[in-house]
C-alpha positions in Angstrom: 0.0 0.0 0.0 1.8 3.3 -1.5 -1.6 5.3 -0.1 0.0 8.0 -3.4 -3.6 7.5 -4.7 -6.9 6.6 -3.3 -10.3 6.1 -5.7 -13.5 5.9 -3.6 -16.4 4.1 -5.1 -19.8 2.3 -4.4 -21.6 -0.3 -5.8 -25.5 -0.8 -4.5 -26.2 -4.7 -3.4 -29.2 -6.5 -3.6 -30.6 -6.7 0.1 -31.7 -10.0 0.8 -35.6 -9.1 0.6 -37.5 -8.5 -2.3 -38.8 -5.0 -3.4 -42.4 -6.6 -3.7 -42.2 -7.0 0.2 -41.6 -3.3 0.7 -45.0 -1.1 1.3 -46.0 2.4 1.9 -47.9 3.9 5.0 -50.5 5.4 2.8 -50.9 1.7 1.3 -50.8 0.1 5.1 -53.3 1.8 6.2 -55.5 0.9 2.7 -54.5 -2.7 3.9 -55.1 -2.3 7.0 -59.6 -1.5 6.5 -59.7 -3.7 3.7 -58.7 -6.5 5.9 -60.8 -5.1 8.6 -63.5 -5.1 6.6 -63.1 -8.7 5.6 -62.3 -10.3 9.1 -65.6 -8.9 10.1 -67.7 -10.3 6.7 -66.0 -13.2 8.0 -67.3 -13.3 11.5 -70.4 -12.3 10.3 -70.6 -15.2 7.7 -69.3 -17.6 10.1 -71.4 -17.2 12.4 -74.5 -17.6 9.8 -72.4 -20.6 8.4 -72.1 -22.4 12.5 -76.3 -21.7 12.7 -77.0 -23.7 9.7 -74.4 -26.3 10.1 -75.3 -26.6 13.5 -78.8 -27.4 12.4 -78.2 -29.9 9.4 -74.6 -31.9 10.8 -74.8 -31.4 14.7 -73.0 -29.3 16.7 -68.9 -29.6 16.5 -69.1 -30.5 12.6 -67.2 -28.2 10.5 -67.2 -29.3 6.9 -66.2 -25.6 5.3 -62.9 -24.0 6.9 -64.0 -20.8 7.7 -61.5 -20.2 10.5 -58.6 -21.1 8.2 -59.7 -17.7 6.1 -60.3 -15.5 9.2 -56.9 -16.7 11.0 -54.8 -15.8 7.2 -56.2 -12.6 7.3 -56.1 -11.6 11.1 -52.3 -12.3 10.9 -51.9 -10.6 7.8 -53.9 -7.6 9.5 -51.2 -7.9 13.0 -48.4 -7.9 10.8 -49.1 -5.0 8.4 -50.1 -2.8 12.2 -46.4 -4.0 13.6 -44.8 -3.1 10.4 -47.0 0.7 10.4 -45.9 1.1 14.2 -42.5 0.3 13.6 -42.6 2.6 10.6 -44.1 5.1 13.0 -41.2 4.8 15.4 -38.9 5.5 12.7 -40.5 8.8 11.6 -40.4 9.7 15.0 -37.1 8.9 16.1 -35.6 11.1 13.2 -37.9 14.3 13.1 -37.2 14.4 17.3 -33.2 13.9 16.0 -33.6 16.8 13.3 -35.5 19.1 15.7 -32.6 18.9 18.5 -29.9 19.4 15.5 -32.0 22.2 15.0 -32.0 23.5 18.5 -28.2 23.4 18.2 -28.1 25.0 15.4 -30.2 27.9 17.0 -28.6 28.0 20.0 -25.2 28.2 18.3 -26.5 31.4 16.7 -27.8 32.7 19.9 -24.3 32.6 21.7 -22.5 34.1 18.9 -21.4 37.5 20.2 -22.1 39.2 16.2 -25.4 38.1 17.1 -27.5 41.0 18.3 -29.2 41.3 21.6 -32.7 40.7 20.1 -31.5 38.0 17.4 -29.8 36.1 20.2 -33.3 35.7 22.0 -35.2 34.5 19.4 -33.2 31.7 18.4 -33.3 31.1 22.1 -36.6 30.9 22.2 -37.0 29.1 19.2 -34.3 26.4 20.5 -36.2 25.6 23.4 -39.6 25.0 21.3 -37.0 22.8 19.3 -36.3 20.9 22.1 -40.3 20.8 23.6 -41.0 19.5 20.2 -38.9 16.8 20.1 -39.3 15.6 23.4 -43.1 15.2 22.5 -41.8 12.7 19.9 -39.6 10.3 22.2 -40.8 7.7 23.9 -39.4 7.6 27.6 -40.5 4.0 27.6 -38.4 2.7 24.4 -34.5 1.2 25.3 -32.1 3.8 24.2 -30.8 2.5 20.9 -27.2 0.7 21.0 -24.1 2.1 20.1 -23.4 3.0 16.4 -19.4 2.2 15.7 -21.1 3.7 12.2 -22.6 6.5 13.3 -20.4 8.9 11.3 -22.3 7.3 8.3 -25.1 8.4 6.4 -28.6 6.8 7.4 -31.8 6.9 5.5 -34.5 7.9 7.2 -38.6 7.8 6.1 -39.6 11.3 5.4 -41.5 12.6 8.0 -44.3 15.3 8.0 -43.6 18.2 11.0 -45.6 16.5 13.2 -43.2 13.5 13.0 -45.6 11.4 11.1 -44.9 9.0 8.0 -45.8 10.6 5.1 -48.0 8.3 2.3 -45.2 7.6 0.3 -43.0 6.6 2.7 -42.1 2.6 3.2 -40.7 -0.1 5.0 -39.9 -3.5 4.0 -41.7 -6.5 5.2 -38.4 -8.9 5.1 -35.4 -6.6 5.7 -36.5 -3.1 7.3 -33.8 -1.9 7.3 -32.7 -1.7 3.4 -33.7 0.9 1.1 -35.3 0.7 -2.5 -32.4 2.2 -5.0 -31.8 2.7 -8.7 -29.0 0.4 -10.1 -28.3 0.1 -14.1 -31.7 2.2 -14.3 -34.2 -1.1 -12.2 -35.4 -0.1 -9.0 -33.9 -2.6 -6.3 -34.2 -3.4 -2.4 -30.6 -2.7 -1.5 -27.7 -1.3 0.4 -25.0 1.1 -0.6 -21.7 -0.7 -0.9 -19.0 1.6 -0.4 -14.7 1.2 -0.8 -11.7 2.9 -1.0 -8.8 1.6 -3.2 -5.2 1.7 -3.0 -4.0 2.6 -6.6 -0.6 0.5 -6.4 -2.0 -3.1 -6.2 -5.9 -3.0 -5.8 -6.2 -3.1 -2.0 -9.3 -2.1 -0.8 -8.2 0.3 2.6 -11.8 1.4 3.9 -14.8 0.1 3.4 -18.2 0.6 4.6 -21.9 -0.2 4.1 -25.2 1.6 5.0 -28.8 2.4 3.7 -28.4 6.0 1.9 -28.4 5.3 -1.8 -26.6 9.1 -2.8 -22.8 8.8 -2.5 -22.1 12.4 -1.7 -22.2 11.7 1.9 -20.0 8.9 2.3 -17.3 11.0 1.1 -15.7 12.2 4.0 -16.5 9.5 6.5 -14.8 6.7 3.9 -11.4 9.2 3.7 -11.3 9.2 7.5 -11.5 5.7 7.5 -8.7 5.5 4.8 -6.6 7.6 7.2 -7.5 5.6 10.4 -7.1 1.9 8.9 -3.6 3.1 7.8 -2.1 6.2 9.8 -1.6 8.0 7.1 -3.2 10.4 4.4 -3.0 9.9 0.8 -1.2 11.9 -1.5 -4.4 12.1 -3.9 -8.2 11.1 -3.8 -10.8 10.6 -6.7 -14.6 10.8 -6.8 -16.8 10.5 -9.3 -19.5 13.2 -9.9 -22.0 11.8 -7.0 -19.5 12.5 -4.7 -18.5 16.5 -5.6 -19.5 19.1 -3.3 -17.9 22.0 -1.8 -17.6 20.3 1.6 -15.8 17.2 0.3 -13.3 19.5 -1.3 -12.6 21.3 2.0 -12.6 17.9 4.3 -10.1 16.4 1.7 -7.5 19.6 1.6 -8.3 19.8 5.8 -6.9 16.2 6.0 -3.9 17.0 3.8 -4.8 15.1 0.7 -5.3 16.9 -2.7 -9.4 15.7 -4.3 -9.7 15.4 -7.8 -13.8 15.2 -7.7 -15.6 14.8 -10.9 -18.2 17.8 -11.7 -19.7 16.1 -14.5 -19.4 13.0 -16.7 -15.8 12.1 -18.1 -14.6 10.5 -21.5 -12.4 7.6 -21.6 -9.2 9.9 -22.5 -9.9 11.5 -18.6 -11.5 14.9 -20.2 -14.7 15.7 -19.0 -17.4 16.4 -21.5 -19.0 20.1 -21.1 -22.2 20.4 -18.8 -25.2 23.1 -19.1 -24.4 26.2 -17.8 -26.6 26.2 -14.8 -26.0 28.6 -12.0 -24.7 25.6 -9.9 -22.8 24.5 -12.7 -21.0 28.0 -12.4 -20.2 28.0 -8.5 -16.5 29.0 -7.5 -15.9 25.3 -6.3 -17.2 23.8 -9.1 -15.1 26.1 -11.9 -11.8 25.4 -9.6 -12.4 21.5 -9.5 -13.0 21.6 -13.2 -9.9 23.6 -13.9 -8.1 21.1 -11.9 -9.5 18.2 -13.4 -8.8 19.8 -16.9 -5.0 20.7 -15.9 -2.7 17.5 -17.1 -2.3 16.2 -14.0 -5.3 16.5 -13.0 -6.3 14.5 -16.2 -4.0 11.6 -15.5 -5.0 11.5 -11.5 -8.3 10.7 -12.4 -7.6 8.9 -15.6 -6.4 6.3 -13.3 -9.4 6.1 -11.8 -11.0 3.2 -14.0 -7.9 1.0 -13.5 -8.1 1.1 -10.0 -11.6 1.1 -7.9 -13.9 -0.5 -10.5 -11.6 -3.3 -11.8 -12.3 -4.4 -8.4 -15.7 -4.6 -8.3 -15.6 -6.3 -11.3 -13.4 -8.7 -9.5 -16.3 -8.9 -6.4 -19.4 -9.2 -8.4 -18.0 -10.8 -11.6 -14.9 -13.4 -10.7 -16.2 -14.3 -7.3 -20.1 -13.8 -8.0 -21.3 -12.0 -4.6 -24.2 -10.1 -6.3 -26.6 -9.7 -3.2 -26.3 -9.9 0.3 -27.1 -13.1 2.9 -27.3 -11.7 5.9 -30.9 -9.1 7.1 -30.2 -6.0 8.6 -27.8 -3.4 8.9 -25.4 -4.4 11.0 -25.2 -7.9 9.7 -25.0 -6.5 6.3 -22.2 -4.7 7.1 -20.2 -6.8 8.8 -20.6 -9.4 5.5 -19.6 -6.6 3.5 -16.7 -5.9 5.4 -15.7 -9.3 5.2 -16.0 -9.5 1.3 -13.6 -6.7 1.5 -11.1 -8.4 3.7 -11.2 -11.8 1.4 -10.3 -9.6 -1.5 -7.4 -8.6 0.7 -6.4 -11.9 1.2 -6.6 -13.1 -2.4 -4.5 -10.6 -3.3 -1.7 -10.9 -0.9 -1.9 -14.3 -1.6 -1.5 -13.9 -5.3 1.6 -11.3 -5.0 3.2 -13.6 -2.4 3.1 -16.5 -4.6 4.0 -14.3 -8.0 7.3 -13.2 -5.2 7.8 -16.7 -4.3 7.7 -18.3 -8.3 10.4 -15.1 -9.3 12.8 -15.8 -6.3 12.9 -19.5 -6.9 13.3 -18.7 -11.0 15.9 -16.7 -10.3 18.4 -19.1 -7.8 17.4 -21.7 -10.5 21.2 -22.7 -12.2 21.1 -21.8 -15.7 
């Protein structure tokens, strides 16, 4: 590992759930009086249906299976309600956590001393409603949740309305809650986001990393970190495709010492980028200096190198050794199998140069 050159990519993987398992609130709560409505047809029919067979087979005789219906259903109905509350939870859990990032946000304001005397009580004020808001939405009775060793990782939330509710569109999955429905090769998918950095000198994956949140942009920083951790050092150079690029990724890359060459748009096979619409955003000061860097010869080569070092090795994941969806349920379980996909890699390749070093030292104490 030279660590001159580091390419962060990510792949999504199939969950192990099925998108057809995944439904929305607005559709549970559909479910949830149809089936109502059924189980008491039901109830109502069965008890016509235990009159009449009462009075032509005796009492006890049962020759339609009425219960078998009403028992499919009511358990269809309990799992769709413990799939909404969980769902419910969710929402919950992350409006109370964006209302106290709010209150920090507010009170931050309110102790700076540019701030003036009247500013600094609103935003006072307004943190402490913050804060009496969100405590509406935790539950005092609920287990605080376990320790994320992740937690500097992006999470997908459901979208919430401001009263912390679900909104109709958003879902959950039946099978794996946890996992997210994302676009891969243009097909909607219940997956993860697969994330990992790569060494340019041999193909070693240094970080790697796995959550829910399908855009890449936020896995930038948190994946360079690990990069820096897993080897007590910074690299010399970074690359990111375009989902990565923002103004904040440029800053946390040059603040750890290594110099980001961050697509701003689509590239050509030579390294040049091909020109984009100019938008407003298209225009901003850190998206002109990126492109003048990127345009700049070695900025060219940096990222030309790109294509021969993270995604020949997911090509070697998917492809050679044919992990194409996940085995394990859940977040943390998923991760961890990621992680160890990532460390076989590892191994194969050490194993490889070690035997490529071992076959040239014995060729060349060979007698000619």
């Amino acid at each position: 590992i030279k660590l001159g050159s580091v390419a962060i990519d990510g792949t999504k993987i199939q969950a192990n759930a099925s998108k057809h398992k995944a439904m929305s609130y607005e559709r549970m709560d559909k479910d949830d009086a149809r089936l109502t409505t059924e189980i008491e047809a039901l109830l109502t029919r069965a008890d016509e249906v235990d009159a009449a067979e009462d009075a032509q087979y005796g009492v006890g005789q049962e020759p339609q299976d009425l219960p078998a219906e009403l028992q499919r259903r009511e358990a269809r109905r309990a799992k769709i309600r413990e799939v909404r509350a969980a769902l419910k939870q969710e929402a919950a859990e992350a409006r109370a956590a964006q209302l106290r990032a709010q209150g920090e946000e507010l009170r931050a304001k309110a102790a700076d001393p540019m701030t003036s005397p009247k500013k600094q009580g609103e935003f006072a004020t307004l943190a402490k409603k913050r804060d009496a808001q969100a405590d509406k939405l935790d539950d005092d009775d609920r287990d605080p949740p376990a320790p994320d060793v992740d937690g500097d990782l992006p999470r997908n939330h459901p979208p919430t309305t401001t009263s912390g509710e679900p909104t109709p569109k958003a879902q959950r999955n039946f099978t794996d809650p946890e996992s997210r429905i994302m676009v891969r090769d243009g097909a909607f998918m219940q997956g993860y986001n697969a994330q990992i950095a790569v060494d340019e000198g041999h193909q070693i994956i240094v970080a790697a990393a796995l959550s829910n949140q399908s855009p890449d942009n936020e896995y930038f920083a948190p994946m360079l970190r690990r990069v820096v951790n897993n080897c007590d050092a910074v690299p010399t150079r970074v690359t990111g495709d375009s989902g990565y690029f923002s103004a904040a990724n440029v800053r946390a890359a040059e603040h750890m010492g290594a110099e980001p060459f961050i697509s701003v748009g689509k590239h050509r096979n030579d390294g040049t980028q091909e020109a984009t619409t100019a938008s407003p955003q298209a225009r901003s000061p850190a998206r002109l200096a990126m492109r003048a860097r990127l345009e700049a010869p070695d900025g060219r080569a940096a990222y030309a190198r790109r294509k021969a070092t993270v995604e020949p090795v997911f090509g070697q994941i998917r492809a050679c050794r044919g992990f194409q969806h996940m085995s394990f349920r859940g977040l943390f379980k998923s991760r961890c199998e990621w992680l160890f996909v990532c460390l076989t890699h590892n191994l194969l390749k050490l194993f490889r140069a070690t035997r490529a070093t071992r076959a040239t030292l014995a060729g060349a104490h060979t007698p000619g």
